[in-house]
VOMARDREN-986705 format. One line per 8 residues: number of its first residue (from 1); their letters; for each residue x, y, z of C-alpha. Coordinates in Angstrom, 3 decimals. Each point is the difference from the previous one (the first is absolute). Example, Ala and Ser with C-alpha at 12.3 -4.5 7.8 and 13.67 -1.06 7.14 Angstrom:
BEGIN
1) as) 12.300 -4.500 7.800 | 1.370 3.440 -0.660
This chain:
BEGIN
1) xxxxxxxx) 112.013 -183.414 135.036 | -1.150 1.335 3.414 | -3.376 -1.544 1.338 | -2.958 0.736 -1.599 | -1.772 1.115 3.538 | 1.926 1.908 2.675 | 0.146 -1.079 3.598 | -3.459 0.911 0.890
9) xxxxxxxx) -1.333 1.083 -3.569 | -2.004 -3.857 -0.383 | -1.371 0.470 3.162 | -2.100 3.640 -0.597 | -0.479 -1.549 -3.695 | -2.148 -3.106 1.558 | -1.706 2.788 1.850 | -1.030 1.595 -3.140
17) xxxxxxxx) -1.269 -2.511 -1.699 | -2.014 -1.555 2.858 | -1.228 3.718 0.527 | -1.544 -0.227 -3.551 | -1.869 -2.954 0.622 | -0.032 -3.422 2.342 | 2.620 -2.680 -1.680 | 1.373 -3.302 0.342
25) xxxxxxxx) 3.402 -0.887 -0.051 | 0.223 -1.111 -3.654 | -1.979 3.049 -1.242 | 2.648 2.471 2.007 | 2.937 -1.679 -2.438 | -1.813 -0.171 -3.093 | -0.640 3.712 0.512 | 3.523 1.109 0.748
33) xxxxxxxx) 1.064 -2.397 -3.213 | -2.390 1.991 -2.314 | 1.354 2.960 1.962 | 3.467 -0.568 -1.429 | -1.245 -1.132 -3.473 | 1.155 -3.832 0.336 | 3.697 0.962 0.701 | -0.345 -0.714 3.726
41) xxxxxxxx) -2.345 -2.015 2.136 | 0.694 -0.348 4.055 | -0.041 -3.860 1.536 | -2.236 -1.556 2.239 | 2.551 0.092 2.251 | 0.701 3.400 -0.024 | -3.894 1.481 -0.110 | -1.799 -2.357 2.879
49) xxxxxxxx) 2.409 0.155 2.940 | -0.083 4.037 -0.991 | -3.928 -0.442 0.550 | 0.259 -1.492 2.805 | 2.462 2.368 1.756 | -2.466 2.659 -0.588 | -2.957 -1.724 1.089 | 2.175 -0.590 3.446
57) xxxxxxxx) 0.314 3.640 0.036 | -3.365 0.810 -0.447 | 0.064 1.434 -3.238 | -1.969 -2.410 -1.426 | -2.419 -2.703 0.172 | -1.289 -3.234 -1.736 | -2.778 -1.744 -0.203 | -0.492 -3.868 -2.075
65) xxxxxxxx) -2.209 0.010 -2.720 | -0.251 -3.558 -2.475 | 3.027 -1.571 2.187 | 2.477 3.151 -0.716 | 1.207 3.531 2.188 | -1.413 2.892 -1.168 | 1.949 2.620 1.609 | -2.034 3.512 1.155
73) xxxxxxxx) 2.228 3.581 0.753 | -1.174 1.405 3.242 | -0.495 3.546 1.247 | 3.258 -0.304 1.938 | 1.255 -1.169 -3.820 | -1.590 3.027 -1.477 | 1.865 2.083 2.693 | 3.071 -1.183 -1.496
81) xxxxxxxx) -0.916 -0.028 -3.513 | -0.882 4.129 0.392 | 2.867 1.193 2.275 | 2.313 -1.405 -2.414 | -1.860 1.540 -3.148 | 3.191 2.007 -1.011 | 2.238 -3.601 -0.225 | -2.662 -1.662 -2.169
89) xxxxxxxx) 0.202 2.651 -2.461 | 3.610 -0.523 -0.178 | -0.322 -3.827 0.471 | -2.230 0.685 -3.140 | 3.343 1.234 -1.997 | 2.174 -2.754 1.087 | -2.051 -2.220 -1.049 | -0.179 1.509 -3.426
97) xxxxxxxx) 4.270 0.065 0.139 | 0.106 -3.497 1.104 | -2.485 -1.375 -3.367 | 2.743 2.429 -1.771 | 2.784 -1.945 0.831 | -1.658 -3.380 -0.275 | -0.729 1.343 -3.542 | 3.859 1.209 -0.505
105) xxxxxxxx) 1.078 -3.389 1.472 | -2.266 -2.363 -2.417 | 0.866 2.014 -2.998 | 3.706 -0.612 0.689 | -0.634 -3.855 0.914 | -1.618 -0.401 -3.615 | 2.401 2.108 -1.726 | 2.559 -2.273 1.204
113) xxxxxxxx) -1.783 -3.237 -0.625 | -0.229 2.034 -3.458 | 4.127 -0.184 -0.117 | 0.021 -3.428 1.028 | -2.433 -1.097 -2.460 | 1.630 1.772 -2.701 | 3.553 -2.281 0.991 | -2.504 -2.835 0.042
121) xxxxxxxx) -1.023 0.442 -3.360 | 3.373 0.370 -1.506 | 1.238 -2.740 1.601 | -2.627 -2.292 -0.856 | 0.474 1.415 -3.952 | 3.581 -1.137 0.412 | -0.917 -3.609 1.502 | -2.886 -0.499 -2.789
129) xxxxxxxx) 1.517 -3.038 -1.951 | -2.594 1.614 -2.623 | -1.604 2.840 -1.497 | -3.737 -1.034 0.688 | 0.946 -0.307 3.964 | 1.880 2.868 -0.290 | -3.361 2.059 -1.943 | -2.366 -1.669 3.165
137) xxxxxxxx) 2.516 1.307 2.691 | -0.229 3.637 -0.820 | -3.869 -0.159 -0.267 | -0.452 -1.493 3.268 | 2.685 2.937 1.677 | -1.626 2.485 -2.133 | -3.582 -1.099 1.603 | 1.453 -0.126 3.388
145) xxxxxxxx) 2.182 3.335 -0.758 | -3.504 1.924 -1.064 | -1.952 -1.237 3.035 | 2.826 1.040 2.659 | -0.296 3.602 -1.773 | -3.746 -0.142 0.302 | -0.198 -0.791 3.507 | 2.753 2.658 0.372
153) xxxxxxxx) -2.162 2.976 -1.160 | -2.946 -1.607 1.641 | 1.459 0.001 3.513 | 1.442 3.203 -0.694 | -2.987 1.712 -1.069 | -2.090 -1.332 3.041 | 2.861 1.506 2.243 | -0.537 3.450 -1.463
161) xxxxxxxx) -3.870 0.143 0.054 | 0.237 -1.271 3.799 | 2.985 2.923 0.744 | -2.731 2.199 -1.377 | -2.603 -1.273 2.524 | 2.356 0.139 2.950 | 1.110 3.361 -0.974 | -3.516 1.334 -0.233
169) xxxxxxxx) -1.638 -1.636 3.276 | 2.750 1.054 2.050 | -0.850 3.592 -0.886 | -3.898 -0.501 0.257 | 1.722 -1.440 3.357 | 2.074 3.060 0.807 | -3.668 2.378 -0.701 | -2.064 -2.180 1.964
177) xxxxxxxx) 2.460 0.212 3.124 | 0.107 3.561 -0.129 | -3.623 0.641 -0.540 | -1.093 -2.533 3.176 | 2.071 2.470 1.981 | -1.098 3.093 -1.372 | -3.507 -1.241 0.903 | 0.857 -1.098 3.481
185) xxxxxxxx) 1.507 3.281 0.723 | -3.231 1.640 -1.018 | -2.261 -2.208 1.538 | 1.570 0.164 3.224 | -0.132 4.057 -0.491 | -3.555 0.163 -0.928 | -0.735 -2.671 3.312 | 1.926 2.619 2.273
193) xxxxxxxx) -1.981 2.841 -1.077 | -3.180 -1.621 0.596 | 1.144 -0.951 3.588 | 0.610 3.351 0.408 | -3.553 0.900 -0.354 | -1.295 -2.894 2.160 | 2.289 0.464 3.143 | -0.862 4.257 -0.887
201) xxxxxxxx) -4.160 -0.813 0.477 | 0.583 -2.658 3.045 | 1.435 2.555 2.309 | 1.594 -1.382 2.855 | 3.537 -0.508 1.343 | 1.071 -2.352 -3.122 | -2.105 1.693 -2.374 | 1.494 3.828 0.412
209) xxxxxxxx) 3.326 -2.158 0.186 | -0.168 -2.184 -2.638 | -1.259 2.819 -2.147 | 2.787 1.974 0.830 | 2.592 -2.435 -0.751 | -2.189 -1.146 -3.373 | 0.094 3.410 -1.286 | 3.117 1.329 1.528
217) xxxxxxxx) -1.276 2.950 2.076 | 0.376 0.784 3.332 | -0.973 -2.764 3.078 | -2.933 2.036 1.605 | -2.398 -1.649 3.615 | -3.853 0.768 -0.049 | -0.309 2.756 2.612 | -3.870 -0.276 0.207
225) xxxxxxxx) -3.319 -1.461 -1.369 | -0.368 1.514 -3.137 | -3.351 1.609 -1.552 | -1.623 -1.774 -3.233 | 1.313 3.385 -1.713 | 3.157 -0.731 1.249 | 0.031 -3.393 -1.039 | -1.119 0.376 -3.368
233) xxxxxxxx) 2.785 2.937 -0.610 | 1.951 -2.670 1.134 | -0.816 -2.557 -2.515 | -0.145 2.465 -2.758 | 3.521 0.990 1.039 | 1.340 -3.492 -0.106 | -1.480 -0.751 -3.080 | 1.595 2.696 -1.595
241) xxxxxxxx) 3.444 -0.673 1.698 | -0.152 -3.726 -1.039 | -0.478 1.590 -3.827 | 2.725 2.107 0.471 | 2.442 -2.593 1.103 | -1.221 -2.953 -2.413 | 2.769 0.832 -2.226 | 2.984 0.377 2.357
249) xxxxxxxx) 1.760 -2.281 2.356 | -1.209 0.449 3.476 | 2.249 1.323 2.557 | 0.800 -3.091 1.970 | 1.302 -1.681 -3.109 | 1.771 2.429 -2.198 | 3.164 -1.411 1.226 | -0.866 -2.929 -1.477
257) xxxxxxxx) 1.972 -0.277 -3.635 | -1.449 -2.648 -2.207 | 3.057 -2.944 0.108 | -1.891 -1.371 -3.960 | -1.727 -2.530 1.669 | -3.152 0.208 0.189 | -1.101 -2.705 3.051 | 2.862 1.400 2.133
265) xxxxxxxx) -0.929 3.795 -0.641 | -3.719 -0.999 1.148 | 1.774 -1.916 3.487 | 1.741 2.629 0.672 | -3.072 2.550 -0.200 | -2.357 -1.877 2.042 | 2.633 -0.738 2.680 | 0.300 3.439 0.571
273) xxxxxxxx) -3.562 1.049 0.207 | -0.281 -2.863 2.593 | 2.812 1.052 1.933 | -1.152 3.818 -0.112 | -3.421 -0.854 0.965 | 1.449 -1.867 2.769 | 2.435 1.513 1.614 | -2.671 3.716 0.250
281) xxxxxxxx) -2.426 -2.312 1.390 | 2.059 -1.529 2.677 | 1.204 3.506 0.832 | -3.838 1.814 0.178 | -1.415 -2.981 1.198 | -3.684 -1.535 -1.584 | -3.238 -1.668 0.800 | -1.420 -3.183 -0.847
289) xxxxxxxx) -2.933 2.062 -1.944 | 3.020 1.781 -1.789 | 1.816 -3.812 -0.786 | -3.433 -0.931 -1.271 | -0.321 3.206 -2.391 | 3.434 -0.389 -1.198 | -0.697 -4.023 -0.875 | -2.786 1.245 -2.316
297) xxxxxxxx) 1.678 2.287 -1.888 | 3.036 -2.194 -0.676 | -2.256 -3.249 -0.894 | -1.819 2.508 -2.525 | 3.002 0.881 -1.325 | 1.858 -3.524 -0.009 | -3.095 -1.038 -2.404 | 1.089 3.008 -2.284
305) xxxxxxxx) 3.218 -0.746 -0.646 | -0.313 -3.753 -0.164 | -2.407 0.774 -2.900 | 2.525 2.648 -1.698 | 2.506 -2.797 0.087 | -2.110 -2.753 -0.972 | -1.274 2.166 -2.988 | 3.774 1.414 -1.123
313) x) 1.211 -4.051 -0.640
């Protein structure tokens, strides 16, 4: 039989489970032994130096409580754990596959110790010198014959419920994934928009650029002062614009195909607007004031998003 975990797979699986909550050592392999129904339990030997390696790397932590290492994920560990959301679903099924064959493998191992006992029990009828040791024979292989099928359908009916399980988390999985990213696409859409209107009201080299770029219209300089008339048809206009365009991609990222991933497809977007920004700043020129006006705006909008994200976990 191949191994029960993959190159890699025990390593995101510790992840998960110290995700869930903080746990010592002996905790994380009593948990992945009632995750496989009794049929498999990982060593000391193989769990600890695994903990270890990842608290080298960073992904987790530990701290002693009562003499023993409670081990702590990290954010770097929650990184991880979410950019490989799609291979824990499917870690989810292999797990579910592996109690499957442990099942398939025990139920042969006690069919044959079935045979053998059967052989046993004729060939200790033949050796009985008499009938009375003969009689006691079959009721002990009978006893023994009638627990090996019990634990048989036992085993094997724990290995079905948990295929169940597996089968059903790793869709809840696969609907989870795919709703973080929907979300994330239309936070980051609905975060654009209002930037729109902000760099729109603050005038100014980076505002009329930024809101340009934000809304995907055309890269316009401030000729003069502008009247309060003027500045309130302004704002109205923006307003409306930043309305209009909440639903659509803006310009400067249309290009920009969604790869499934939702952490990437966010990367991508904001190195973009960063570079945009950048490079029509460096070619205009701007003013400390303008640097200043700019840093508000973004902070204000940093704050947003963090609390989209933190509310869409």
């Amino acid at each position: 039989m191949p191994p029960v975990f993959a190159h890699g797979r025990l390593r995101l699986y510790l992840l998960k489970l110290l995700d869930e909550a903080p746990r010592h050592g002996y905790e994380v392999i009593r948990l992945l032994e009632e995750r496989f129904q009794g049929l498999y339990a990982p060593s000391a030997g193989t769990v600890y130096p695994r903990l270890a390696k990842l608290e080298a790397e960073g992904l987790v932590t530990h701290a002693t409580e009562g003499g023993r290492k409670v081990y702590s994920i990290t954010e770097a560990g929650r990184a991880e754990l979410a950019d490989r959301g799609g291979e824990l679903a499917d870690l989810e099924l292999e797990i579910r596959d592996s109690v499957t064959e442990l099942a398939a493998e025990i139920r042969s191992e006690v069919r044959g110790a079935a045979g053998d006992l059967r052989r046993e029990m004729r060939a200790a009828a033949s050796a009985s010198a008499t009938q009375v040791t003969e009689d006691e024979s079959w009721k002990v292989a009978k006893e023994e014959l009638r627990k090996a099928r019990h634990e048989w359908k036992e085993q094997a009916r724990r290995a079905k419920d948990e295929s169940r399980r597996a089968r059903e988390e790793a869709q809840q999985a696969r609907r989870q994934a795919k709703e973080a990213q929907d979300r994330a696409r239309e936070e980051v859409q609905r975060i654009a928009g209002q930037l729109q209107e902000q760099f729109a009201k603050s005038g100014g080299v980076l505002g009329s650029l930024a809101g340009a770029w934000l809304g995907g219209g055309t890269q316009t300089m401030p000729a003069e002062p502008r009247t309060a008339d003027a500045d309130a048809a302004a704002h109205t206009a923006a307003a409306h614009t930043a309305a209009a365009d909440a639903d659509r991609d803006p310009d400067w990222a249309a290009d920009l195909t969604p790869t499934g991933d939702a952490g990437r497809d966010l990367d991508r977007l904001l190195d973009r607007f960063r570079d945009e920004v950048r490079d029509a700043a460096r070619d205009r020129g701007v003013t400390a004031a303008q640097v200043a006006e700019a840093r508000r705006h973004l902070a204000a909008a940093r704050g947003r998003l963090e609390t989209a994200f933190g509310s869409g976990r």
